[in-house]
N, C-alpha and C positions, 0 to 999 in steps of 0.2 A: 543441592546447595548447602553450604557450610553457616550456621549462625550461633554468633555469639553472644552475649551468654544465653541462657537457657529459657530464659523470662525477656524474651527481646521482642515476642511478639507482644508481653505488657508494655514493656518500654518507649516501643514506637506506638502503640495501639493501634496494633492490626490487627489484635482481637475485638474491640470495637467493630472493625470494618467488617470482618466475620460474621460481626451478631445483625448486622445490619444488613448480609447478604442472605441469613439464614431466614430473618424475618419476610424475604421477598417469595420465599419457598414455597411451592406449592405441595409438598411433600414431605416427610420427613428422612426418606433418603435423597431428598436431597437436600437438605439440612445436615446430613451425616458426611454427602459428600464435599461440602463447604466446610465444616472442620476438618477434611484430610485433604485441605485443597493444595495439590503440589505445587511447586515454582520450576521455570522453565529456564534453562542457558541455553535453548537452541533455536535459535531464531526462525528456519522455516517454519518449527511447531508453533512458537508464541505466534508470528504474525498471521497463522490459522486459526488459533485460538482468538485472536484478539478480533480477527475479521469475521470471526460468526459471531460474537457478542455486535462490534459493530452495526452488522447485517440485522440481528434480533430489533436491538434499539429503534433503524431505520423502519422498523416494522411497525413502531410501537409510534414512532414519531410520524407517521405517515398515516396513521390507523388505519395501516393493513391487519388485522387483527390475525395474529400468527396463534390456531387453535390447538392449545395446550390449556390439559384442566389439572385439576386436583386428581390422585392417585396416591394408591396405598403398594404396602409391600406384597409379593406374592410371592418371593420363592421359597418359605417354608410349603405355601398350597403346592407350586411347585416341585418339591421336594419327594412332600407322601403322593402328588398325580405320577413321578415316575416307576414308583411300585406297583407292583403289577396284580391289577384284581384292585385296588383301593378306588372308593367310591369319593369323590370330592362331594363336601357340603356346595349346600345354595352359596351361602357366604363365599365361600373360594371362587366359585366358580363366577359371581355378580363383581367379584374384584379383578381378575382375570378379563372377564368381558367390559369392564371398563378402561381396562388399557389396550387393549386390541380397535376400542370404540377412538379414543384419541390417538391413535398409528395411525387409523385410517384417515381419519380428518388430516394427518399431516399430510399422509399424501393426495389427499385430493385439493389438498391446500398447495401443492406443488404439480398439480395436472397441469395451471396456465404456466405456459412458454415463458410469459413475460415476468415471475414469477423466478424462475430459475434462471434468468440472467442477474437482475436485482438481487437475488440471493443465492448467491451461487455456492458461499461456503455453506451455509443451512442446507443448500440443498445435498451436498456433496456426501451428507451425515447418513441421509437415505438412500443413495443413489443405487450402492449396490446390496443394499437390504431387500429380501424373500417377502413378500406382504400375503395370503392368501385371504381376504375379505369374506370366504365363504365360511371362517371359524366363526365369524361375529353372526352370523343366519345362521349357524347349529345353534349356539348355544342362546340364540335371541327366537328359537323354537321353543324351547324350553322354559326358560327366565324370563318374566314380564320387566318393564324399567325399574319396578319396586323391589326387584329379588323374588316375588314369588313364583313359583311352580306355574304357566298357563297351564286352564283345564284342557283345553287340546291340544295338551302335548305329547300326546298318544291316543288312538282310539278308542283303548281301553280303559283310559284312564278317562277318557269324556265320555263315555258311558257310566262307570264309576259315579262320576260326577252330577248327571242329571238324574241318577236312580235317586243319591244321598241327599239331590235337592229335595228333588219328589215325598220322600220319607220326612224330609223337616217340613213341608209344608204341613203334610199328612198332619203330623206331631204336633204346630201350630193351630192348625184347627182343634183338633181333638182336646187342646190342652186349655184352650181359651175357651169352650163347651163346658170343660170339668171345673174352672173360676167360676164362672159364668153360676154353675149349679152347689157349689159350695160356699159361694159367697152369701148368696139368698138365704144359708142355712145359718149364715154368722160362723163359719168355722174355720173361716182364713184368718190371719194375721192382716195388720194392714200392706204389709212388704208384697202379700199375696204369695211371690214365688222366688224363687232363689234356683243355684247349681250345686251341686253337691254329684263327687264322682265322676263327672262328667256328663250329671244326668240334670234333668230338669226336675224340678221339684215341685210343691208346696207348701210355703209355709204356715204351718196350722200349731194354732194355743195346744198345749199339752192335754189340758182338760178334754182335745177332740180328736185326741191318736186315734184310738181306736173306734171312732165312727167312721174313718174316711180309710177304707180296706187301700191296700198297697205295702209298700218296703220302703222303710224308716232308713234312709242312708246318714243321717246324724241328725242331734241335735244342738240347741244354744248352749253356749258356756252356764248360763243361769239354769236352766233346764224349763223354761216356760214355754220354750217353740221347738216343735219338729221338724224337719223336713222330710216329708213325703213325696216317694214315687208313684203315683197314682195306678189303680192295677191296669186300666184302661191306655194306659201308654207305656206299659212294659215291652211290650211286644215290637211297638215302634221303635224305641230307644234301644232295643237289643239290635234291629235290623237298622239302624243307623250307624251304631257302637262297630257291625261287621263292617257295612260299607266304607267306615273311616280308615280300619286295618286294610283293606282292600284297596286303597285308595293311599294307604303308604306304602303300601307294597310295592303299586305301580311306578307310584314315585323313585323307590330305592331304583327299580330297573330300569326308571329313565335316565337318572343320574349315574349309574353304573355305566349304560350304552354312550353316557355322554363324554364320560370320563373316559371310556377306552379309546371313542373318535380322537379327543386333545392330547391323548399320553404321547404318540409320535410326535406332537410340534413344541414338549416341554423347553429345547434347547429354542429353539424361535420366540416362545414367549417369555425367556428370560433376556435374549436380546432385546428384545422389546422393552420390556423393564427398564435394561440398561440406555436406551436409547431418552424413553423419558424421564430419566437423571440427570441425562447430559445435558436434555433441553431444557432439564427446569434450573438445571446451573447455570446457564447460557442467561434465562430469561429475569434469574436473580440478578447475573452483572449487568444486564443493559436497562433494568429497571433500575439500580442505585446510579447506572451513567445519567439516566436521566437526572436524578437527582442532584449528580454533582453539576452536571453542565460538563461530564469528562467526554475525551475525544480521543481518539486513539493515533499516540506520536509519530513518529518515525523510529521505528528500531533498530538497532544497530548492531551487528554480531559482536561488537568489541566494546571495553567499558566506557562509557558517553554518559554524560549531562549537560543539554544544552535545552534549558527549559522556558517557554517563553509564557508569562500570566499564569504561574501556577501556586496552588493553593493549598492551605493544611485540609483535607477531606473533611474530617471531623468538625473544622473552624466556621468550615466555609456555610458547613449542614447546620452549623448550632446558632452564627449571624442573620444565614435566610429565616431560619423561623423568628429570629429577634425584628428581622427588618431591620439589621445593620450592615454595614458594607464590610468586605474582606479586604484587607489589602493585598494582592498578585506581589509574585517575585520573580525576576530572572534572573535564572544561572546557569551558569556554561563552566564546564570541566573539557580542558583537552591536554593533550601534553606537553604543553606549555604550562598551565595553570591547573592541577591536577587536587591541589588541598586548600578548601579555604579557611580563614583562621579568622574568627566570626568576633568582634568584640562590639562593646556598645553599652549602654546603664541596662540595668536592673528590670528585669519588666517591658522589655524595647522588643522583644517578637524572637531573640537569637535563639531561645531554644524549639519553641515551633518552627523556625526555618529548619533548624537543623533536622527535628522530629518528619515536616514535611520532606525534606530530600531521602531521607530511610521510606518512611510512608508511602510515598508514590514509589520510590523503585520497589517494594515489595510487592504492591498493588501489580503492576507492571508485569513482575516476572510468574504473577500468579495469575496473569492471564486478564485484569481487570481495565476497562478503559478509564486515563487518570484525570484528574481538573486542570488543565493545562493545554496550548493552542497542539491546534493538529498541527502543525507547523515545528512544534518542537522537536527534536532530536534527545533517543534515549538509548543506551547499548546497554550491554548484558551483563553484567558481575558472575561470580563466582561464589563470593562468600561474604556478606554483609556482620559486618564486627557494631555494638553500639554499647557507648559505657554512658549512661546517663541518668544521672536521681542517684539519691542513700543506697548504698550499695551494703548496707550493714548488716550482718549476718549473724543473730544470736548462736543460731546452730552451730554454726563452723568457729564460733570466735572470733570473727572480725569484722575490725572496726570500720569506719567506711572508707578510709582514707587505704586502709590494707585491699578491701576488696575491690577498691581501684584499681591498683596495682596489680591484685592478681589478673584480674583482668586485662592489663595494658602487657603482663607477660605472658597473656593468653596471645591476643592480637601480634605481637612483635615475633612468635614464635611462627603462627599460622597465616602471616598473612605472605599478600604478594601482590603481582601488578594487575590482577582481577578482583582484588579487597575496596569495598566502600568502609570506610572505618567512619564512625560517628561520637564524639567524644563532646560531653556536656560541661563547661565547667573546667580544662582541664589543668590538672595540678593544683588545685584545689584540696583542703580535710587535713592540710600543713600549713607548718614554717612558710609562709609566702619567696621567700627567697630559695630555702634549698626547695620548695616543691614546684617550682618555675622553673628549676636548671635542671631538676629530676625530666620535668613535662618537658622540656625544651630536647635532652638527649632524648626523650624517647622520642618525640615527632623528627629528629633527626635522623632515626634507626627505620622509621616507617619510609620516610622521603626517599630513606636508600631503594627501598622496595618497591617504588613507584605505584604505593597504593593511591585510591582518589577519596574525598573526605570532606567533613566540615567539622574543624573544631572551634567549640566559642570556649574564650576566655576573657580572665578580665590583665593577665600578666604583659608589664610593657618590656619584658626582656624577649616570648613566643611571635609579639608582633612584630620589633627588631629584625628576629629571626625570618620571617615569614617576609620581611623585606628582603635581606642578605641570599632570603635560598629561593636556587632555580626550581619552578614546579607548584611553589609557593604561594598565595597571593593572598595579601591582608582583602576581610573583609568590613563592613560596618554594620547595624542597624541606628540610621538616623534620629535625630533626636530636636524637637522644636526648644529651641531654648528661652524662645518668648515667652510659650504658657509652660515651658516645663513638664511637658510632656509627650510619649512617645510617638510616632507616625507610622511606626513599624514596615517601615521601606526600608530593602535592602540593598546599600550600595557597597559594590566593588571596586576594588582598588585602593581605597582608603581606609585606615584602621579607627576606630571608633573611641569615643571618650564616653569613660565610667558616668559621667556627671554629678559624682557622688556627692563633695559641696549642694551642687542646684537642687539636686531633688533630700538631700537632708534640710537644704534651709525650705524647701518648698510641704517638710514635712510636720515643721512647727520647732526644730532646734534654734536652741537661742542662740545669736550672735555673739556673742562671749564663746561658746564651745566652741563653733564653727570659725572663730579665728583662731585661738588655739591651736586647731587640727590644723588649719595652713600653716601656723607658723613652724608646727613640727613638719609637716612635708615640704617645706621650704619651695620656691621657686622651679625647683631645676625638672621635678615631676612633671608639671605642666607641659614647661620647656621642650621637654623630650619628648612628650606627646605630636606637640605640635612639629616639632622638627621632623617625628617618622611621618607626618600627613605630608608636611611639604615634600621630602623624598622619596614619599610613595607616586605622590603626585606627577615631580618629575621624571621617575621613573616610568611612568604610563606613559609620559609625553613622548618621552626618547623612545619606550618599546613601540607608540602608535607612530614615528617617522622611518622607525627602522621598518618596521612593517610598509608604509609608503613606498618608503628605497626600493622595499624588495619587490612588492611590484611592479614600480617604474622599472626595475632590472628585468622583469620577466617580460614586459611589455616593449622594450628596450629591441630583448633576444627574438620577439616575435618581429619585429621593424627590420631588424635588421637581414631574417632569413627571407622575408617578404622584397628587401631590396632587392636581394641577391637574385632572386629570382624573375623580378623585374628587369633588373643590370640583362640576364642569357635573353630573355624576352626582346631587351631592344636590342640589341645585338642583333638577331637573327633576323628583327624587324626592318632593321638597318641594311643588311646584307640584301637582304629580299627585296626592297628599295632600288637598292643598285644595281642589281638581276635586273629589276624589271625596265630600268631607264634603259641597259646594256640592250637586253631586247627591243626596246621598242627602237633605240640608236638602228641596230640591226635591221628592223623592217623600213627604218627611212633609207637608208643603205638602199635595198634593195627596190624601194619608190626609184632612187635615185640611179637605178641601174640602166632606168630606161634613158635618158639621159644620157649616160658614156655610150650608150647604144647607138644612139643617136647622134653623139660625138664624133664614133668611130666613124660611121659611115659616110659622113659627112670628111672625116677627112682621107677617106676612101675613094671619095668622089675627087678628092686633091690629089689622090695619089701620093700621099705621105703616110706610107706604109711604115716609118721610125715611130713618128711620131705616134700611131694609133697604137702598135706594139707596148712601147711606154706606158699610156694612159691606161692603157686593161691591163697591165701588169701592175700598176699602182692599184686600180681601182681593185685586184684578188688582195694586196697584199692588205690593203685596208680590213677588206672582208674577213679576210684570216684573221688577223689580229683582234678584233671584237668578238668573233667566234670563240677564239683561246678565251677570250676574257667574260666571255656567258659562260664558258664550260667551267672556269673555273671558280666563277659565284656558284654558280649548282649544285656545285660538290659541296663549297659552304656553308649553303644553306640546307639541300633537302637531303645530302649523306652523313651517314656518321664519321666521327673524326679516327682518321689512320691512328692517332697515338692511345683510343679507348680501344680498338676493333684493327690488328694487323690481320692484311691482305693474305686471300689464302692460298701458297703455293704449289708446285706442282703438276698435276694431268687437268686438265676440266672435264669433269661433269655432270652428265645431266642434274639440275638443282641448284649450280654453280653461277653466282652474279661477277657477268663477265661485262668489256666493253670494247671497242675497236684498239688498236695499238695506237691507229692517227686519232686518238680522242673521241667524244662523244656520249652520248647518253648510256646509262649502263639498262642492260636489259637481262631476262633470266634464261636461261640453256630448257629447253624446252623438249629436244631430242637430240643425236647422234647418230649420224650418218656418215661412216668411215671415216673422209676427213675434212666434214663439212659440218656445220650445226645449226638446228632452227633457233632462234634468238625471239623472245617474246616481249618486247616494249608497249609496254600499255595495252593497248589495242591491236598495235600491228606485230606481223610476224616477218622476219628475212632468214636468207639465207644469208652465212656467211662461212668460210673457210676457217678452222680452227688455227692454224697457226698467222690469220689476220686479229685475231681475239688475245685478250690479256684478264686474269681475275681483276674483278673489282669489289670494291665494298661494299656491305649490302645496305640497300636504301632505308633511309627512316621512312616508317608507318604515317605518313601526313597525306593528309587527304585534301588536297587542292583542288578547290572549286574551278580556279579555270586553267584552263589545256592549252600551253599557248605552241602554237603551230608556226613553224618558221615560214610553210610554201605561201605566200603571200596568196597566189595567187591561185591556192587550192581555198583559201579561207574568202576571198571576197568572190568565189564562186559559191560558196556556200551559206554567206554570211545574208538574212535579210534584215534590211537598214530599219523596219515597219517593226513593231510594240505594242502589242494590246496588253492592258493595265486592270483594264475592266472588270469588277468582281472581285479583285483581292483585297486581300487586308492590308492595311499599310505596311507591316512587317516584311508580309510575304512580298509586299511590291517593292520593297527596298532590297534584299536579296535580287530580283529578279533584274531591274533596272540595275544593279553594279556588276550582273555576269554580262548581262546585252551593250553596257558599256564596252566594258572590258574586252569583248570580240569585237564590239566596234573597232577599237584601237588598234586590236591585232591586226585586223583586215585592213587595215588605212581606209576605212569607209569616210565619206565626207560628210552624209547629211544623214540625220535620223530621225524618224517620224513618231512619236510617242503616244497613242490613245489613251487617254485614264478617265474622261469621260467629264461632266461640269459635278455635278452633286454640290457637295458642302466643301470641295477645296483640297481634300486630306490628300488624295492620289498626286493632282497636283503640285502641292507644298514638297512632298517626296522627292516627288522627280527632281525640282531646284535644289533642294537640299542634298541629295547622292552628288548631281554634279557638281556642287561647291567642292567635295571633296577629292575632286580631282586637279592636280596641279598642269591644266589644261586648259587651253582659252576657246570656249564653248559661246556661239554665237546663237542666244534661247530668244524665241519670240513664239507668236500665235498667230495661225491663217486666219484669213475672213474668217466670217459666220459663216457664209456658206461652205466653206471648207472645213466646218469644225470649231471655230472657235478658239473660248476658255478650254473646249475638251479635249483637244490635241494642242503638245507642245514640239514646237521644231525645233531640232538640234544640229548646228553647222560647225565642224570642228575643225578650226583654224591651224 
């Protein structure tokens, strides 16, 4: 990331928030690593980054105690253990074995299951990390918890050990013997005994060197005391003085043998290192999250500010310990409203809002969870620009008004539509007039750039602006004008008054000066003021109906593709209707056949063979004619239409949806047999003669529930009138009751018998209600009791 100028982390005070993460360290590389803490543009890394901080927090707030200790540096130990033959001290090695001791608590802190689901990004840090647990048992052979050397960490060296005890007892006795007999003679000191050399001594007056035989190892600065080796434990103290070299000897060879075991795993234990850096950065953000009360937002791969209850970090840290409240602010940047231009009096909160929108998105891109709802919406910048505070520079010559500027042709050079530009103040350190038209073409030249922003001023020529221009949007910080003081709430959409009058007369100027100054700023300042409120006003009104509009337009285009497809819906619902009256016409038809059968014969019996000829010539052609006119709903409803899907010409076959030339059901070529073909409809198979067949269109994929059968009298052979209901679910029994209808009808069945059983009604209520929905005059009652009841319903269809 790109930042401008160079002291921008003073500016916004994100170096504050650094010293604040570093103080949470448990280490001082990671303290080191908190000063080099990068910022991130790539959103899959930030929202990893930002979900193990997260995840740590949840740790800390659930007190799951996630075990991470204090740790020091080791990879200078590191460094001289990869040389070959070099002996690591106790120290290295007690440091070394303290980070191997916290690895392994991570992972045994990640053995439970449930554990690496609740933390899955923490987990993911170790997942594919090498651990071997048996470096921490070599060298915890060796090293006690205190760093020192155990006596059995060799057998030679616990022999060593109990010889050298043995010897200082010896030496003990013998030495407490020779007090004991030299004190009675008066020729100790009151000290009695002292170290000198590494020896044990006596202290004895000068005047009795030479009564008490042994080796004078020094004397007092004053020269009134000796200290004597007594000749009587010479011997001891030489045979302890060996066993102690003997006994570092060992030492050197255990630490030698230890150090060549760990020299293979130096690259693993500098990973290691590295690992408890990350987690003590990790445990530094979710400790300051705590404290802010931060959450971690929504992020966004693109530039976004849309922030809801958010807070200046610093503000919010320095009111809790006051026990004073913070005021929250919301703001939303989109490309619509991309710069706000922040005015308002003196002291009103504008420049910590401004300070707060750099603050959190720096926070943000560095990985920190910020004080602000989870709920909020934040995207990702490029290059964060901020010119704020005396920009004056002895060094370089300039004034502050100049180092503005360089600065504003730092930003206008380097910016673009991933720039946050942050400007305090601006046009400001001039002439009010030309450093307003100055400030006004630059926010002109940025706007072109489609950077996103907050600039506060106090100019009513930028607020204007900030009206007139699309991307643009005046902001305020309100202002109580009863007590004359600020609220530090920031609202949008309207541009703010200086109050300069209120809070000068509120400051002790006298009313003599303070008219004055009105009468030189004359009426029309005000005037102007007020007029850009009311047409900022209006202008939210008109932007908040135009936005209505556009949704009743969107909502509108959804209504009306939802009709359209309603409109094919009844349609087809419609046709289907008429199919099905066509049909059932059709089976009355053929009720009625018995009838002209019965006609004929009868005038057969009369011998008026004209006459019966007629009447069954009538009665086909009727037949025929309703037949054409089922065939030709069929096609309407359950085929596809000839002008989407032309008919395919040609030879037929096999795979080929063909249908008779005199009409009827289309079925599919099934095989070929010289000049005959099997024809597969539905379920049955024929034969028929190929030059009897014609192509047809291929059927739509609808899957109809009921099959209706024209042989009437194949169907009321197989049709039975009886219904057990018993045991389903109402659902399922309202399905089943509208198919058992429906072949009722087909079969011209008369009566039908319905079992659903008494219970609570529900089967029951069903059955009445399916047959309401039939346009059919249904004769429903109940037998006796002894026939059944409430729990069988009869049905007689007229």
């Amino acid at each position: 990331m790109l930042f401008q100028p160079k002291d921008i982390y003073e500016k916004l005070e994100f170096d504050k928030i650094l010293h604040l993460l570093m103080k949470e360290c448990l280490g001082e590389l990671g303290k080191e690593a908190i000063q080099a803490l990068p910022f991130h543009s790539s959103k899959p890394i930030l929202d990893s980054i930002l979900q193990e901080v997260k995840e740590y927090k949840l740790s800390i707030t659930e007190k799951d105690h996630f075990p991470l200790q204090a740790y020091e540096e080791i990879r200078e130990d590191l460094k001289m253990l990869s040389i070959e033959d070099y002996v690591l001290p106790i120290e290295g090695l007690q440091r070394i074995n303290n980070i191997l001791i916290s690895i392994q608590a991570i992972f045994k802190f990640f053995k439970n299951s449930s554990r690496k689901e609740t933390y899955p990004s923490l987990h993911d840090i170790i997942r594919d990390v090498v651990f071997d647990p048996e470096l921490i048992s070599t060298i915890e052979k060796v090293i006690d918890e205190e760093g020192n050397i155990k006596p059995d960490a060799s057998p030679d060296l616990l022999k060593i050990f109990k010889q050298k005890q043995s010897k200082e007892r010896e030496l003990d006795r013998q030495f407490r013997s020779i007090i004991t007999h030299y004190r009675s003679k008066g020729w100790l000191t009151d000290n009695v005994e002292s170290f000198r050399n590494g020896r044990r001594v006596l202290s004895v007056p000068a005047e009795y060197k030479r009564k008490i035989r042994g080796i004078i190892h020094d004397e007092s600065a004053t020269g009134r005391t000796v200290f004597i080796e007594p000749e009587g434990i010479i011997d001891i103290n030489n045979d302890i003085f060996n066993l102690e070299n003997e006994y570092k000897r060992e030492i050197y060879r255990i630490l030698k043998a230890l150090s060549t075991t760990l020299r293979p795993y130096c690259l693993y234990l500098e990973e290691y290192l590295l690992l408890m850096i990350r987690f003590d950065v990790i445990q530094a953000k979710a400790q300051l999250a705590i404290k802010l009360n931060a959450e971690m937002p929504v992020v966004k791969p693109i530039p976004c500010f849309n922030v809801e209850n958010g807070f200046h970090p610093l503000l919010f840290l320095k009111n809790k310990k006051e026990g004073k409240k913070t005021v929250p602010f919301n703001l939303t940047f989109h490309h619509n409203n991309r710069v706000l231009v922040l005015s308002g009096p003196n002291a009103g909160g504008k420049s910590i809002t401004l300070k707060s929108v750099g603050l959190l998105q720096m926070m943000l891109q560095a990985g920190m969870l910020v004080p602000v709802e989870a709920t909020s919406e934040m995207g990702l910048f490029e290059k964060i620009f901020a010119d704020i505070g005396d920009q004056q520079s002895l060094e370089d010559d300039l004034s502050t008004y100049s180092s503005h500027l360089q600065n504003m042709k730092q930003f206008v050079d380097k910016a673009n539509e991933k720039t946050l530009v942050l400007i305090d103040e601006f046009g400001s350190g001039t002439d009010p007039k030309i450093g307003g038209a100055i400030a006004e073409s630059i926010l002109r030249e940025l706007s072109f750039k489609k950077i996103y922003g907050v600039i506060t001023t106090h100019y009513s020529n930028l607020k204007v602006f900030a009206f007139k221009t699309r991307g643009i949007i005046n902001g305020s910080m309100t202002f109580d004008k009863d007590n004359l003081s600020p609220t530090y709430e920031l609202k949008v959409g309207r541009p703010g008054s200086s109050y300069a009058y209120e809070i000068a007369q509120k400051s002790g100027l006298s009313s003599k000066i303070l008219k004055y100054a009105r009468h030189k700023t004359g009426k029309n300042e005000k005037a102007v003021d007020q007029l850009l409120v009311d047409l900022q006003r209006e202008k939210q009104e008109l932007e908040e109906k135009i936005q209505t509009l556009e949704n009743k337009e969107k909502q509108l285009d959804k209504l009306i593709k939802s009709y359209e497809v309603m409109e094919k819906d009844y349609e087809f619902k419609r046709k289907k209707l008429k199919l099905e009256a066509k049909q059932q016409a059709l089976q009355q038809v053929a009720q009625e056949n018995k009838k002209y059968e019965k006609l004929v014969r009868e005038i057969k019996e009369e011998k008026n063979l004209e006459k019966a000829k007629e009447l069954a010539a009538q009665a086909r052609q009727d037949r025929k004619q309703l037949s054409v006119e089922v065939n030709q709903l069929n096609e309407a409803v359950y085929y596809k239409k000839t002008s989407k899907l032309s008919i395919k010409k040609g030879e037929i076959t096999v795979g080929d949806y063909v249908k008779l030339k005199t009409g009827g059901t289309t079925g599919k070529v099934e095989s070929i047999n010289k000049k005959s073909a099997t024809i597969l409809m539905g379920e049955m198979r024929m034969q028929v003669k190929l030059r009897d067949l014609e192509h047809a269109n291929e059927p739509l994929e609808i899957k109809r529930q009921k099959s209706i059968k024209i042989n009437t009298l194949e169907n009321n052979a197989k049709f039975d009138s009886k219904l057990d209901l018993r045991g389903m679910r109402r659902e399922e029994a309202l399905k089943t009751i509208e198919v058992f209808i429906d072949e009722a009808l087909l079969s011209s069945a008369a009566s039908l018998r319905i079992i659903h059983g008494k219970g609570n009604g529900v089967l029951r209520n069903a059955v009445k209600i399916k047959l309401k929905e039939y346009d059919v005059k249904f004769d429903i009652r109940h037998p006796e009791d002894e026939y059944g009841g409430d729990g069988v319903t009869l049905v007689d269809i007229l």
